[in-house]
Each structure stands twice: as C-alpha cells, then as structure tokens.
C-alpha positions in Angstrom: 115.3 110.6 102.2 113.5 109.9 99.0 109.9 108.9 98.0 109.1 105.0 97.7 108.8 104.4 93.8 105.5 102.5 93.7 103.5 102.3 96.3 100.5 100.2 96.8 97.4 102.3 99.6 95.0 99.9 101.0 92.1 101.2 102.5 90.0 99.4 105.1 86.5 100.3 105.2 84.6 97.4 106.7 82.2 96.5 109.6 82.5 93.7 112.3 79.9 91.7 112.1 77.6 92.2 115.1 76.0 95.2 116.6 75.5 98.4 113.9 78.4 101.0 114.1 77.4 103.7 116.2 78.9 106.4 113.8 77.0 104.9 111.4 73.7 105.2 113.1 74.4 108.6 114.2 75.3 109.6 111.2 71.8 108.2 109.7 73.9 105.9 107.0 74.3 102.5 106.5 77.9 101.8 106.6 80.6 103.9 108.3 82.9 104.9 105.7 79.8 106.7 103.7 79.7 109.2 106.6 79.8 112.5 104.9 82.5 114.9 106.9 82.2 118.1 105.3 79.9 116.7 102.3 82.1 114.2 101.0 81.6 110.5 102.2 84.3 109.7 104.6 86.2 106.7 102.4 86.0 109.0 99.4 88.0 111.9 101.4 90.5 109.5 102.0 90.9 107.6 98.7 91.3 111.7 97.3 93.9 112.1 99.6 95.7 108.9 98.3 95.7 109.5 95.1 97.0 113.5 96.0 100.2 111.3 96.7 102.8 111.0 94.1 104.1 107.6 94.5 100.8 106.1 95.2 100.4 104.5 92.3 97.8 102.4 93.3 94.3 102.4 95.8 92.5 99.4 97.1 89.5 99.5 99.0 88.4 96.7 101.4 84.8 96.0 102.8 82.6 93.3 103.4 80.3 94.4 100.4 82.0 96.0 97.3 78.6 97.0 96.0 78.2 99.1 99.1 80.7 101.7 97.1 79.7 100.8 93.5 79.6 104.8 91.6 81.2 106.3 94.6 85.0 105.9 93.7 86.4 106.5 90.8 87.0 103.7 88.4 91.0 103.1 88.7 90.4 102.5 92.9 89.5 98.5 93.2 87.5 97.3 95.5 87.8 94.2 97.2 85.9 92.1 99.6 87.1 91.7 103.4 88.2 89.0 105.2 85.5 87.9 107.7 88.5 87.0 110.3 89.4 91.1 110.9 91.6 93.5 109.8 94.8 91.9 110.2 93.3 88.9 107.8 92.6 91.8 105.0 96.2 93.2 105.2 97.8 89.7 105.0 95.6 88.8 101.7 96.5 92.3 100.3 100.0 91.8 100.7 99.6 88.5 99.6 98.1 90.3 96.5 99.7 93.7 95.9 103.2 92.9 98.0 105.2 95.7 99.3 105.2 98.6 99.8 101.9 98.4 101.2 100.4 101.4 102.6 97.6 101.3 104.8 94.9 103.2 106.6 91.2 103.3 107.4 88.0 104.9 106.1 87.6 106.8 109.2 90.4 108.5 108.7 88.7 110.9 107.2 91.2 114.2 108.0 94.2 112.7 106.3 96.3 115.1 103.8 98.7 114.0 101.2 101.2 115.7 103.3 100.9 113.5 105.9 100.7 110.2 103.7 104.6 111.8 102.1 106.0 112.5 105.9 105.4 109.2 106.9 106.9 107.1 103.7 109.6 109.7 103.3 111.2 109.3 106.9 111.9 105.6 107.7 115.8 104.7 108.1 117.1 102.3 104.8 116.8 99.7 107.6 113.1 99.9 108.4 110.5 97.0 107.7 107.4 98.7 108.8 106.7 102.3 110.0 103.7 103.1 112.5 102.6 107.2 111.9 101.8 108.3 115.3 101.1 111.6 116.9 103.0 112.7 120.3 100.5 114.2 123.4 102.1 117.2 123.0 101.3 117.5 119.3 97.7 116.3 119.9 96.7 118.9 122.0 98.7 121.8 120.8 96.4 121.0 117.5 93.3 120.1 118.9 93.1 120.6 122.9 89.4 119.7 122.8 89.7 116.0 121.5 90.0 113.1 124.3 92.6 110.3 122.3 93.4 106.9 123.4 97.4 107.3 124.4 100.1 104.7 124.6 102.8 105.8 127.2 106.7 104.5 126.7 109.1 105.9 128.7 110.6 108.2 126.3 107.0 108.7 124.3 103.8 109.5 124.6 101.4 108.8 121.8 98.0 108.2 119.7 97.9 106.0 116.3 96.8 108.0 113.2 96.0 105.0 111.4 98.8 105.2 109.4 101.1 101.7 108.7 103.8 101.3 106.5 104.4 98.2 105.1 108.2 99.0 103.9 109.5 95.0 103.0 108.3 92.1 102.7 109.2 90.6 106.0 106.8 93.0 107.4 104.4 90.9 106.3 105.1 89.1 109.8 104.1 92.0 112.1 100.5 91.4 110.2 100.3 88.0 110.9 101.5 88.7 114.6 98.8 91.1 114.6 96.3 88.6 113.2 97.4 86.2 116.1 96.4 88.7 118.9 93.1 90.0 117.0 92.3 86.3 117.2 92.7 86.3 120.6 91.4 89.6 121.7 89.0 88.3 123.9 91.7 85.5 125.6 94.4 88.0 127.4 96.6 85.3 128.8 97.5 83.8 125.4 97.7 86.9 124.0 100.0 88.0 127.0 101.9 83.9 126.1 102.7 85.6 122.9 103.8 88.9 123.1 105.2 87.8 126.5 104.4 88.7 129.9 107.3 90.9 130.6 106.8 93.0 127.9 103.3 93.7 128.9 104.0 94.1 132.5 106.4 97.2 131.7 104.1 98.3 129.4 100.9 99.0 131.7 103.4 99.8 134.5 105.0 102.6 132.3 108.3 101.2 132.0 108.5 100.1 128.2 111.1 102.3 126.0 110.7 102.3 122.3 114.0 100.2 122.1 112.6 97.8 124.0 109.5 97.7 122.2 111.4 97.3 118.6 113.8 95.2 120.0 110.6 92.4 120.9 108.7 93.0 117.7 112.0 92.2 116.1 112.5 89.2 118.4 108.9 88.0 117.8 109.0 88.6 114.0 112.8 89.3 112.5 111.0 92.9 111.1 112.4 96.4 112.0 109.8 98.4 113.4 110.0 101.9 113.6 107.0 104.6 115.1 107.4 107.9 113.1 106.0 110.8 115.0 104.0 113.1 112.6 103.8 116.9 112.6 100.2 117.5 112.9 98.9 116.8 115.6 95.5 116.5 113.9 96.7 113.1 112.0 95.4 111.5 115.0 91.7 112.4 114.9 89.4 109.4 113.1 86.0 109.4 113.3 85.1 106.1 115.7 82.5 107.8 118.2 80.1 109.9 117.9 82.3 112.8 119.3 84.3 112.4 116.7 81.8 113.3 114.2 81.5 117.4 115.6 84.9 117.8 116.0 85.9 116.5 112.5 83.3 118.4 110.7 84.6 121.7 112.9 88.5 120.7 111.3 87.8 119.3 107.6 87.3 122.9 106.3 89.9 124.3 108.5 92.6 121.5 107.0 91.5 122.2 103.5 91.9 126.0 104.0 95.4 125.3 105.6 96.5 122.5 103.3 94.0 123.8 99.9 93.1 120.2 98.9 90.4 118.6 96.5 87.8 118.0 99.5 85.4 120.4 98.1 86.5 119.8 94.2 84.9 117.1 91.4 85.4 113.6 92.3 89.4 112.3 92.6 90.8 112.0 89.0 91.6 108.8 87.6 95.2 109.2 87.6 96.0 106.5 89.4 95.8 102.8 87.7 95.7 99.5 88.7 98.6 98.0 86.6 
C-alpha cells in the first residue's frame, strides 16, 4: 500500500440556509466551523490536520461566505463559496475543479489526526473508486463508551461515518452526483426509495443488507467501486453536530494531542502546502 501522490482535501464548512445551527448558538459564535474546541476554531483544527498530511498537497475550504474565515487560515488554503443546492453540489463543483483524488471531510470534524487522514488513503485495494472512513460499534465505544453515534447496521457490520470520503478516480465523481440526487430529494422518500431501489432499502432497515450487496448496487447505480474502510480509532467518529458533542470533544481534543503530539496547541498551520 502506498500513499496517493497528490492529493487534493476539501473542507466543507457551510450552513443550510434556514434556522441558526444549534452548535453555533451554543457555542455563542456565528458560524459553526468557528467553534473553538480546545481554543482553536473548529475548521482551523481540521485544515492543521490536513496539511500534517504528506501527500496533501492541497486544502480548500467551502462556505457560503468566504469572508466569514478571511485572517483565520493560512494563506496557501483557498476558500471558496458553497453551492446553495447542499453538500453533494459543493463536492461535484470541486471535483469539477480540483479532479481526483479528492479528499473530503467537514469542519466539524474537529478531532481528526493526520494519522487518520494516511489510514484511510493508504488502504483502498488498486481497484477502489471511492473509500468511505467508518468506525465499527465495537471501536466506538471501546474509545469513547459515553458518546451516543448514529449506526448503520449490515449484516456483517456495524458502523458510524467519520466524515471521511475518498474520492480515489474520477468515475467517483458519480457516487456525488448520486448523492446529489437523494439530497435533492430528502424530503420525497419514495423517489428517493425509486432510485436507490426499494429492495435495497427494505433489507437495509430490516437488517439484511451485506456490504457486498451494498457495493454491488452502488456499482450497479453508478459503474464506481465503493469500498467502506473501517478506521482504528474509534474516536474518528466523534464531530461536533449537537450540543453534546461540544463537552465531550473538548474532554478528548487534549487527550488526542497528548496521544498523537500534534500542532493543536502550536502557531497557526504553516504554509507548506500550495495551491499549484
């Protein structure tokens, strides 16, 4: 297994439009991602973190506002406005923009280590379009028993997402717009259950979905190879997206940066990293 020679990180920091976040308003800011977590504003932990990875060569930053970060980051990360339409939309014009590989990942992750960013581009087979970094139950609370995660249960695995996607090959590219197509319809569950087809979710919720199976549809539905890489931290799945969230992430960003003896408490990220 051998490191990716260039690799592109795209970080989405941006709001919905709507309501105000309610990390946000707990944590008395005005955008999310400039949540401190341990005294360094949540998108700048994980641009640091980035750029602590060798073949990242390359960080973008995606929001609704790019003035929102203006003198936060340093000046090789570009910032780039969001796409109104969601997530999926932002990915699809960055790799549009930047191509593959595209890492990507999330201002709220605010835990992440470099360590985690090298497991997860180091492990994909040669065949691989797209890698998901995930986190097994057993993992999660071996690590941090006290957390309540979101879990997606396949027959032969039980997991949380740590934010963590991998766009390996161009023909990923399709997963995003797949993923585009069911953020559009988020709120209609019959066509998103037309797309993805009813079969696969009915074995899904009824516990009866394998990870073959679920490879074998995204491959049906998109000609990409998907693969889900189980991490070794259990802690890679904690992001900051309730209040909750906030306690137990200040309670583990020291104990990561003893464990790990990162740049979370050091002078801002260097400017190693370039845009060319």
């Amino acid at each position: 297994m051998t490191m990716p020679p260039a690799v592109t990180a795209l970080v989405l920091a941006g709001t919905r439009p709507g309501k105000p976040d309610p990390v946000a308003i707990a944590g008395g800011v005005s955008h999310k991602a400039l949540l401190p977590i341990d005294g360094v504003p949540m998108v700048v932990r994980v641009v640091r973190a980035l750029q602590a990875v060798p073949a990242i060569t390359r960080v973008v930053v995606c929001l609704e506002d790019p003035a929102i970060l203006q003198g936060l980051l340093p000046s090789s990360v570009q910032v780039i406005p969001s796409k109104p339409e969601g997530p999926s939309a932002s990915v699809l014009d960055s790799l549009a923009r930047f191509g593959t590989p595209l890492l990507v990942t999330t201002a709220d992750n605010a835990l992440l280590q470099p360590e985690w960013v090298e497991e997860l581009l180091k492990a994909p087979s040669s065949q691989t379009d797209i890698a998901v970094g995930v986190a097994t139950q057993a993992s999660i609370q071996q690590a941090v028993p006290q957390t309540k995660r979101t879990y997606i249960r396949l027959t032969d695995m039980v997991f949380s997402g740590c934010n963590l996607f991998y766009f390996k090959t161009s023909v990923s590219a399709r997963v995003a717009d797949l993923w585009r197509t069911v953020e559009k319809n988020r709120k209609r569950p019959l066509r998103v259950a037309w797309t993805l087809g009813l079969g696969i979710l009915l074995r899904a919720i009824t516990g009866r979905l394998s990870t073959q199976a679920l490879y074998a549809r995204i491959y049906k539905l998109t000609g990409a190879r998907a693969e889900l890489l189980p991490l070794s931290d259990g802690r890679a799945a904690v992001d900051v997206d309730k209040e909750a969230d906030i306690v137990l992430a200040q309670k583990l960003a020291p104990e990561l940066t003893r464990q790990y003896g990162h740049f979370q408490d050091s002078a801002p990220a260097s400017d190693r990293n370039t845009a060319g």
